[in-house]
C-alpha positions in Angstrom: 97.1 96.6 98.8 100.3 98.1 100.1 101.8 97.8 103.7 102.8 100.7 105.4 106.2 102.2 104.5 108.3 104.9 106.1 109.8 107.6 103.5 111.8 110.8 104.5 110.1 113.9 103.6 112.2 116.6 101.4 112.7 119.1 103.9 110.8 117.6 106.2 110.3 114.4 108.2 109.8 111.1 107.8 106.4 109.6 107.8 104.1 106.5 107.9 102.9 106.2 104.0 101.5 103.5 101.2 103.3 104.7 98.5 106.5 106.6 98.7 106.8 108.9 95.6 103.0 109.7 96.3 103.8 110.9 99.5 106.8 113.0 98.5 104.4 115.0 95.3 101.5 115.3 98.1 104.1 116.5 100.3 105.0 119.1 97.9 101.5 120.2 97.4 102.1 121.7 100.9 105.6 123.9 100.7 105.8 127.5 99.8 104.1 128.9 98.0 101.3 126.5 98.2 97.6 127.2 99.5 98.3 124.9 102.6 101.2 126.4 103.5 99.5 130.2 103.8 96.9 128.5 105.7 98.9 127.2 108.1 100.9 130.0 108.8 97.9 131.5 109.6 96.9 129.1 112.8 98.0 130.4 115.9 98.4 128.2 119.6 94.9 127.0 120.4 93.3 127.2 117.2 91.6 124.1 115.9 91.9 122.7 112.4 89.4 120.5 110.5 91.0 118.3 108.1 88.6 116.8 105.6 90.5 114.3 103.5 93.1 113.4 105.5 95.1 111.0 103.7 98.3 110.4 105.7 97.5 113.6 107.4 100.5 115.9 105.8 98.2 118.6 106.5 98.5 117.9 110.2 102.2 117.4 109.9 102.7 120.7 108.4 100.6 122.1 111.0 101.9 120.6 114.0 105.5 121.8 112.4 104.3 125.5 112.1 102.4 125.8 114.9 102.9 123.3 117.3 99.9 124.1 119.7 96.8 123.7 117.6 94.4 120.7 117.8 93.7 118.7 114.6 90.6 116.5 114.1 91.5 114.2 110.2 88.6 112.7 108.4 90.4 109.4 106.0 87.9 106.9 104.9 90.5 104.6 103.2 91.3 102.5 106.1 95.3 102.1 104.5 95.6 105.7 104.5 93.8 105.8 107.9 96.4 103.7 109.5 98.9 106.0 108.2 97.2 108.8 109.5 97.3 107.6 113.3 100.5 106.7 113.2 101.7 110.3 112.0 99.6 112.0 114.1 101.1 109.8 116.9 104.6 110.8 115.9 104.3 114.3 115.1 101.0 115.3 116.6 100.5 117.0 120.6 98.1 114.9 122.3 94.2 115.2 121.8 94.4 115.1 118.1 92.3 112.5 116.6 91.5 110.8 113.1 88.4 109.5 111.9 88.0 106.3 109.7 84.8 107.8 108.2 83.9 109.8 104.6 82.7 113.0 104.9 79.6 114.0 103.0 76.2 115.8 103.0 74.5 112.8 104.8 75.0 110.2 107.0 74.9 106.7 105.5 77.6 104.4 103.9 79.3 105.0 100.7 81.3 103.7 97.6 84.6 104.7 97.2 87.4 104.1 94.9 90.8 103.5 96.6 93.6 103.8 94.1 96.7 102.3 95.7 99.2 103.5 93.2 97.9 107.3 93.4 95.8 107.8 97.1 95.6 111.0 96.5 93.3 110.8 93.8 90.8 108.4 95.6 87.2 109.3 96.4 84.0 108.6 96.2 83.7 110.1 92.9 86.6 109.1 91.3 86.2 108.5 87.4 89.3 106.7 85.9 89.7 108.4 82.6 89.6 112.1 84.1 92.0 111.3 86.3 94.4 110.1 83.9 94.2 112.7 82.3 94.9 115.3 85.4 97.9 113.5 85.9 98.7 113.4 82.3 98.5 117.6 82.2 100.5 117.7 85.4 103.1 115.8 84.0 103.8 117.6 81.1 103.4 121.0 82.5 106.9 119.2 84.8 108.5 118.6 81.5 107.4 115.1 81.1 107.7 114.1 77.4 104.3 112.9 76.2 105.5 108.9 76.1 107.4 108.5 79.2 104.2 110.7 80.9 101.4 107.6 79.6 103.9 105.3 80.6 103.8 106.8 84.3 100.1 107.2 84.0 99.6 103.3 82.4 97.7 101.7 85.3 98.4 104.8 88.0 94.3 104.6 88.9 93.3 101.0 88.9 90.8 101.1 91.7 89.7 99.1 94.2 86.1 99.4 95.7 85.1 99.6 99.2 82.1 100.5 101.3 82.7 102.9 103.6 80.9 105.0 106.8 79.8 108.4 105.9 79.2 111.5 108.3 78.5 115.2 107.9 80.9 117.8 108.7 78.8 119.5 111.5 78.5 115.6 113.0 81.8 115.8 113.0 81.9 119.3 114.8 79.5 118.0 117.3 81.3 114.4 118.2 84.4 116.6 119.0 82.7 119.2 120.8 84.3 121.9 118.3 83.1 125.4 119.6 85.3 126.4 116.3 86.8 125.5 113.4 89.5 128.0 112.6 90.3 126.1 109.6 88.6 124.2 107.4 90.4 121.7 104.9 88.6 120.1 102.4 90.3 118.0 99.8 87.7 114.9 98.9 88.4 114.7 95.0 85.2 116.3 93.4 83.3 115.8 96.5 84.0 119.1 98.0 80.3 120.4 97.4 78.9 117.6 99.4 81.4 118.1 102.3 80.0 121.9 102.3 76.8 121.6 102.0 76.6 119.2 105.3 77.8 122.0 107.4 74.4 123.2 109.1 73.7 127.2 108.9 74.7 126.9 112.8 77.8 125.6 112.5 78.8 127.5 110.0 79.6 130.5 111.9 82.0 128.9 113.7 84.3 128.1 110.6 86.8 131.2 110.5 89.5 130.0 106.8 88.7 127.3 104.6 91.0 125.9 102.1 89.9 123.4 99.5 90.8 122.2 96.2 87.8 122.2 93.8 87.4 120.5 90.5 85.8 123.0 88.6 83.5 120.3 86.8 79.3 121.0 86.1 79.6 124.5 87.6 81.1 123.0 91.0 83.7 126.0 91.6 80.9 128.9 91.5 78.8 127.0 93.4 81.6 126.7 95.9 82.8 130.0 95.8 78.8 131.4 95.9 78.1 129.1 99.0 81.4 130.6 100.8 80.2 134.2 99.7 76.9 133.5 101.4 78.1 132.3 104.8 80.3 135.6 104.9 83.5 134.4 103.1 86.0 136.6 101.4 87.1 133.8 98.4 90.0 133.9 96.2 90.8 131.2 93.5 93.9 130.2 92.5 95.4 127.1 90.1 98.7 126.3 90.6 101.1 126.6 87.6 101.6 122.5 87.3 97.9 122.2 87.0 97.4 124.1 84.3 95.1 123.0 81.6 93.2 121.0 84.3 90.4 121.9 86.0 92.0 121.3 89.5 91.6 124.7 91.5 92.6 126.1 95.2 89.7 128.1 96.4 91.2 129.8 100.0 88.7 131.8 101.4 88.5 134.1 105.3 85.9 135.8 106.9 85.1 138.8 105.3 86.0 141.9 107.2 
């Protein structure tokens, strides 16, 4: 396991992390003119944001950097990343923002997950070795890594460690915060982003105003995200960014429909 670092931000701050250069690539993930940055330009003062997937809670970062007066509520069930996640949100967060040590899923219970300490992002309760090396591998390349210096980089990146962890549904996670809305919805769980949906009761879902997720378009998952968004009134549009191509790693960003 790996103790908690602090590592400056490009064009940003500098956060509590695991592993540096994984913070700095997920960091990226959310500048211009990524899905998380539209989203939270978006937010205005006094909207609430539910952040599924937390990790070191860059999303919240990013959030509290564009629009200082919203209220975050993180979800990390890695308790190394979770750690993190406190700590930023203590740094860089308004008070009232809180973080959850807990998985997010379709049912209560406890879980298996795969905590890869070399590439947290990529952790889940799903995670499958092989397909993630080979995501990494494409995203590589697509950089202009050269094929042998890219398995080199790859050579161990997702040797996991397994844990147990607590599992909740979203809508217990709307009622333990007393959410009368969520005005956006983040979901990035690593081919658990059905499961995170589908525990949202019909109730709660009207409450949801934007979600943003990344969806790994594997057995059919990204229609049956982007038809269970159409039927809770969602306009949904789906993008891949450029470096994922050839992967099935897809942003799915979707608003009420008008």
């Amino acid at each position: 396991m790996n103790a908690p670092l602090r590592q400056e931000l490009p064009g940003g701050p500098a956060v509590w992390c695991v592993n540096g250069p994984a913070a700095v690539a997920m960091w990226r993930e959310m500048l211009p003119p990524g899905a998380y940055d539209r989203a939270a330009r978006r937010l205005r003062p006094g909207d609430t944001v539910l952040d599924i997937g937390g990790n070191i809670g860059l999303l919240s970062v990013l959030c509290a950097r564009t629009c200082p007066g919203v209220r975050v509520v993180a979800a990390e069930p890695a308790p190394e990343l979770h750690a993190c996640l406190r700590r930023n949100l203590a740094e860089h967060a308004a008070p009232g923002w809180q973080a959850e040590c807990v998985a997010v899923s379709d049912r209560p219970g406890r879980l298996r997950f795969t905590y890869y300490p070399d590439a947290p992002g990529n952790s889940g309760v799903y995670a499958d070795r092989q397909a993630d090396d080979e995501i990494t591998l494409a995203f590589l390349r697509n950089s202009g890594i050269g094929p042998e210096d890219a398995g080199e980089l790859v050579d161990g990146l997702h040797d996991g460690v397994e844990l147990t962890v607590p599992a909740v549904t979203a809508s217990e996670l709307i009622r333990r915060h007393g959410l009368d809305r969520v005005d956006l919805l983040k979901v990035d769980v690593e081919r658990a982003e059905l499961d995170v949906l589908r525990g949202i009761e019909d109730h709660h879902w009207a409450r949801v105003g934007a979600v943003v997720a990344e969806v790994h378009d594997e057995d059919g998952h990204l229609d049956a995200v982007r038809h269970l968004l159409h039927s809770h009134g969602f306009d949904v549009r789906v993008r891949q960014e450029p470096l994922l191509e050839g992967t099935v790693l897809y942003d799915i960003e979707a608003e009420r429909a008008v």
